[in-house]
DSSP file (Angstrom, degrees, kcal/mol; ACC not computed):
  #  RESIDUE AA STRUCTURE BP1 BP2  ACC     N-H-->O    O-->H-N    N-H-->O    O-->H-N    TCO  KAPPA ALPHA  PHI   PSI    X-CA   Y-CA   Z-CA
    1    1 A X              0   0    0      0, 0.0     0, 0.0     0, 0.0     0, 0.0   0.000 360.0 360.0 360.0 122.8    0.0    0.0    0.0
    2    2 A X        -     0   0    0      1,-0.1     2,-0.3     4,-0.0     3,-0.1   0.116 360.0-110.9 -44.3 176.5    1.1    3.3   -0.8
    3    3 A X    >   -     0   0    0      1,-0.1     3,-2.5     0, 0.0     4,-0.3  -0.979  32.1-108.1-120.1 150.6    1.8    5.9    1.0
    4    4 A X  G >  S+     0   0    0      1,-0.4     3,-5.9    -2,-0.3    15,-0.3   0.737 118.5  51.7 -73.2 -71.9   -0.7    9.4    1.1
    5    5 A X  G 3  S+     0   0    0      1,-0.3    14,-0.7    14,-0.2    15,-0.4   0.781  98.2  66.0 -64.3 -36.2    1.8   11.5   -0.8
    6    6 A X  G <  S+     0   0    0     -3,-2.5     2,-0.4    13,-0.1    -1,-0.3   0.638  90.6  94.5 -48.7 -15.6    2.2    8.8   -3.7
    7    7 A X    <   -     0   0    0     -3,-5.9    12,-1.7    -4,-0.3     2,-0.2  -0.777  62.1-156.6-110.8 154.2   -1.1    9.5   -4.6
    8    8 A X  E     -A   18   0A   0     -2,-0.4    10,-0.2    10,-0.2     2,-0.2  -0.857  12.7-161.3-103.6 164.7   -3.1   12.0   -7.2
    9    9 A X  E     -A   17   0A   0      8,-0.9     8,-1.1    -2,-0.2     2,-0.5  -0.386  25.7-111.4-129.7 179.1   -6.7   13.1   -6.6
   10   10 A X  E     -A   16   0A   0      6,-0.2     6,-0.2    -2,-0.2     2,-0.2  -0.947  37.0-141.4-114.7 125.6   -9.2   14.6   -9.5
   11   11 A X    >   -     0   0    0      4,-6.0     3,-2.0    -2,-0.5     6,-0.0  -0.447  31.2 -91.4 -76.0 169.8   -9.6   18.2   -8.5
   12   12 A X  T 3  S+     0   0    0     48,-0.7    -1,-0.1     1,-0.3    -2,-0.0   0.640 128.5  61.9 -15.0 -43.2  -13.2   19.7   -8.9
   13   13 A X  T 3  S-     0   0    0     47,-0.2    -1,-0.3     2,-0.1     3,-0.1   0.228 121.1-111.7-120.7 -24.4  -12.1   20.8  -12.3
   14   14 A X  S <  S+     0   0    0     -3,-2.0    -2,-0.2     1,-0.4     2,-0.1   0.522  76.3 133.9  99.2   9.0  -11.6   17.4  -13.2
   15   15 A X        -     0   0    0      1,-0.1    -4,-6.0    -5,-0.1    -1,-0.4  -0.535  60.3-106.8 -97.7 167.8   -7.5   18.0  -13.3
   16   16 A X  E     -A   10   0A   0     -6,-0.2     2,-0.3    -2,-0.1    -6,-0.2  -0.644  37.4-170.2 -83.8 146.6   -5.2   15.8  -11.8
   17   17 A X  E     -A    9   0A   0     -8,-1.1    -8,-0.9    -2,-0.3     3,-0.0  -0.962  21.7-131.3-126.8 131.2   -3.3   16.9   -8.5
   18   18 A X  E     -A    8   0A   0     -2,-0.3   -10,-0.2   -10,-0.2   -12,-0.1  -0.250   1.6-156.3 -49.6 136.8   -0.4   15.5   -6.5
   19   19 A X  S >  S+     0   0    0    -12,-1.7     3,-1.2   -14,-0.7     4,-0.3   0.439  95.0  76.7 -96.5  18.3   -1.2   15.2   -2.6
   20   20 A X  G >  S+     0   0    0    -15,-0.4     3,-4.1   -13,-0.2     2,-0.6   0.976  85.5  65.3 -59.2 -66.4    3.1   15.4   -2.6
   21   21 A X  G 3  S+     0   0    0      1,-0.4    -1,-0.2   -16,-0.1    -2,-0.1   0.417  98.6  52.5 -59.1   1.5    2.3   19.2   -3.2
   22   22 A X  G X  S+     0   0    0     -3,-1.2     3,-0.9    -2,-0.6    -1,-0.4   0.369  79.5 135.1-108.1  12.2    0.7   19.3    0.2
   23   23 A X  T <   +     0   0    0     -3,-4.1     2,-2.4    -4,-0.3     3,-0.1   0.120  67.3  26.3 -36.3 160.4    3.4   17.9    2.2
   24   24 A X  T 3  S+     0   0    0      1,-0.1    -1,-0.3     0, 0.0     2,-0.1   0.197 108.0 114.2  73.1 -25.6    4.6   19.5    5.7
   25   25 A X  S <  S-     0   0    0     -2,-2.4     2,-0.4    -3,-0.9    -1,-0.1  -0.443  78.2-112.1 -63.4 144.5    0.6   20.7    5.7
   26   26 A X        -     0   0    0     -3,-0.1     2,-0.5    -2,-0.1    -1,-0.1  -0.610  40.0-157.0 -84.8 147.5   -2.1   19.7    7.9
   27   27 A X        -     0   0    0     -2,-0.4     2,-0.6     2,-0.0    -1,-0.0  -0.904  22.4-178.2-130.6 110.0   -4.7   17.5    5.8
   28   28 A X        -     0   0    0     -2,-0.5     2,-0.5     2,-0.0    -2,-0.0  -0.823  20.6-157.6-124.3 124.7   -8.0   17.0    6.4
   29   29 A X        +     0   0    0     -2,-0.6     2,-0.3     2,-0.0    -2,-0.0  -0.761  13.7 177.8 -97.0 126.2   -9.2   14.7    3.7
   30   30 A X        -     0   0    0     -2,-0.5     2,-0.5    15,-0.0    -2,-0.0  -0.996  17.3-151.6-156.3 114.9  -13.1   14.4    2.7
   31   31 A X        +     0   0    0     -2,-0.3     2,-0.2     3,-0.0    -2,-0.0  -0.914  28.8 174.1-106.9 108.5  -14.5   12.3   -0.1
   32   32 A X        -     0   0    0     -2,-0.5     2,-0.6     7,-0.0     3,-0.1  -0.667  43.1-122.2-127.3 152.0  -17.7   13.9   -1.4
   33   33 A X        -     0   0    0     -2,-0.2    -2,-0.0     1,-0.1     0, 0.0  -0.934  30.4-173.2 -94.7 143.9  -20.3   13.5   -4.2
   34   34 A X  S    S+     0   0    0     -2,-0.6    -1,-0.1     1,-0.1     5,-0.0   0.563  83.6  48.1-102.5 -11.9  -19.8   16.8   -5.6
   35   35 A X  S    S+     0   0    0     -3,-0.1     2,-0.4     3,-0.0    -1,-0.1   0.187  89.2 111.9-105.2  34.0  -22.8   16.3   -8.0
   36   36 A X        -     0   0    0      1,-0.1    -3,-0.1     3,-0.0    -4,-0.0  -0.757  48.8-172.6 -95.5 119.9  -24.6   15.2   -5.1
   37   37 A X  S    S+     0   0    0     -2,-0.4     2,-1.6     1,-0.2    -1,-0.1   0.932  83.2  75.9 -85.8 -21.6  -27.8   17.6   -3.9
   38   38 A X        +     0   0    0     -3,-0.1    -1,-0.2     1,-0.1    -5,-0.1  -0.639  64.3 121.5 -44.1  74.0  -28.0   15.1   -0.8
   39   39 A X    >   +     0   0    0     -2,-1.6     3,-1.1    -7,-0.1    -1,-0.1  -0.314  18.2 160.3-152.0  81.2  -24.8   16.4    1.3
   40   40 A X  T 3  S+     0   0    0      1,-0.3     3,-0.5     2,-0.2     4,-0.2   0.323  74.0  70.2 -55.1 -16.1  -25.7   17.5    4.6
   41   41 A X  T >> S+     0   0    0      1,-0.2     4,-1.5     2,-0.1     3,-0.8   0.615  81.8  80.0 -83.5 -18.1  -22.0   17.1    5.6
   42   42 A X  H <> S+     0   0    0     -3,-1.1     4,-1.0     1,-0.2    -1,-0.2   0.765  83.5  59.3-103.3 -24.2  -21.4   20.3    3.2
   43   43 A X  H 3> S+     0   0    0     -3,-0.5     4,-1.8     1,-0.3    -1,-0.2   0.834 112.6  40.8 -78.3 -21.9  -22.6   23.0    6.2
   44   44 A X  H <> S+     0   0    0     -3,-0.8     4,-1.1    -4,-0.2    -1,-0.3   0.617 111.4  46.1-103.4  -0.9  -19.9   21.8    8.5
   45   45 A X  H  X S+     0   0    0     -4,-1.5     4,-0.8     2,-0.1    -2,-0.2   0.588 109.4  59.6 -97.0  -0.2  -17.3   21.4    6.5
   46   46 A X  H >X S+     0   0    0     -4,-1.0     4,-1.2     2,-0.2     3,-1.0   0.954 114.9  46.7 -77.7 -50.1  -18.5   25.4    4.9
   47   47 A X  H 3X S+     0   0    0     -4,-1.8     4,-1.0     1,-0.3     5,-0.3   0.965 106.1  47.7 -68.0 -44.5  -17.9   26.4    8.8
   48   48 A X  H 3X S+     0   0    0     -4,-1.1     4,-1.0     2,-0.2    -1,-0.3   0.653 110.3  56.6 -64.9 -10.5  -14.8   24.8    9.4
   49   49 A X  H XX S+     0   0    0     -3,-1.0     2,-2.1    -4,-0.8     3,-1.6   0.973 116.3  38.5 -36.2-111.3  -13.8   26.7    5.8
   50   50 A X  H 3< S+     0   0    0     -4,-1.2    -2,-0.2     1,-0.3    -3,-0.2   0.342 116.0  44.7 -49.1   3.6  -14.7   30.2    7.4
   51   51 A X  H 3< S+     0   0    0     -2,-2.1    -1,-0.3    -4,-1.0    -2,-0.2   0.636 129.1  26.9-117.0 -37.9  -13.6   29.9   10.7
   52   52 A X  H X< S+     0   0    0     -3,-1.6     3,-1.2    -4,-1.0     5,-0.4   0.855  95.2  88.7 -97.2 -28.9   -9.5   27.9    9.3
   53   53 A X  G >< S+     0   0    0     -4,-1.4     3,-1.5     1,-0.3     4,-0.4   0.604  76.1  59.3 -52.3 -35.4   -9.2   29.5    5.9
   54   54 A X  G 3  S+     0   0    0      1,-0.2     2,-0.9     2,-0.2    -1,-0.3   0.979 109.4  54.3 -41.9 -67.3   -7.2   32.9    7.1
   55   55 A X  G <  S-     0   0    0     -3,-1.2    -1,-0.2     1,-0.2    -2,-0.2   0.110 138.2 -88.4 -90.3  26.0   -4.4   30.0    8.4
   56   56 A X  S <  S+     0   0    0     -3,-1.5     2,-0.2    -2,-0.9    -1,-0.2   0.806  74.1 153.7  81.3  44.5   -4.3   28.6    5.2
   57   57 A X        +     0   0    0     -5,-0.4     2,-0.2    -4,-0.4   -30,-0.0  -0.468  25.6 167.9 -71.4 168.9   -7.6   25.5    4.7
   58   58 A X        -     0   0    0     -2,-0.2     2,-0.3    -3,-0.1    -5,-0.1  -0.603  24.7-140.2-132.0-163.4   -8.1   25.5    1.6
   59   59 A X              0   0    0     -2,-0.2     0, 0.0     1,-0.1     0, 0.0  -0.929 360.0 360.0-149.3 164.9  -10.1   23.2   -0.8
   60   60 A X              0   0    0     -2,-0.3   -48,-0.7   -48,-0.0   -47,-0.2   0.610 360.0 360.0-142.4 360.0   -9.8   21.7   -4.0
């Protein structure tokens, strides 16, 4: 089994990304339907978004 950084993910955008390019970062990792209207999970992970993004969450 690999290890996290070995692997790439499909951004939003449909491009490919390395998760190498997050290295030394904290990662909190969330597997979503993004064409899903059924995602209840989406209002807490929007807070935790506004409340860490200034200290550098981001999404992709």
């Amino acid at each position: 089994m690999g290890k996290i950084y070995d692997f790439k993910i499909k951004t939003r955008e449909g491009t490919d990304k390395a998760m190498s390019d997050f290295k030394g970062k904290v990662l909190l990792i969330v597997n979503m339907a993004t064409g899903c209207g059924f995602t209840p999970q989406y209002e807490g992970l929007e807070k935790l978004y506004e409340k860490y993004h200034d200290k550098g969450l981001g999404n992709i």
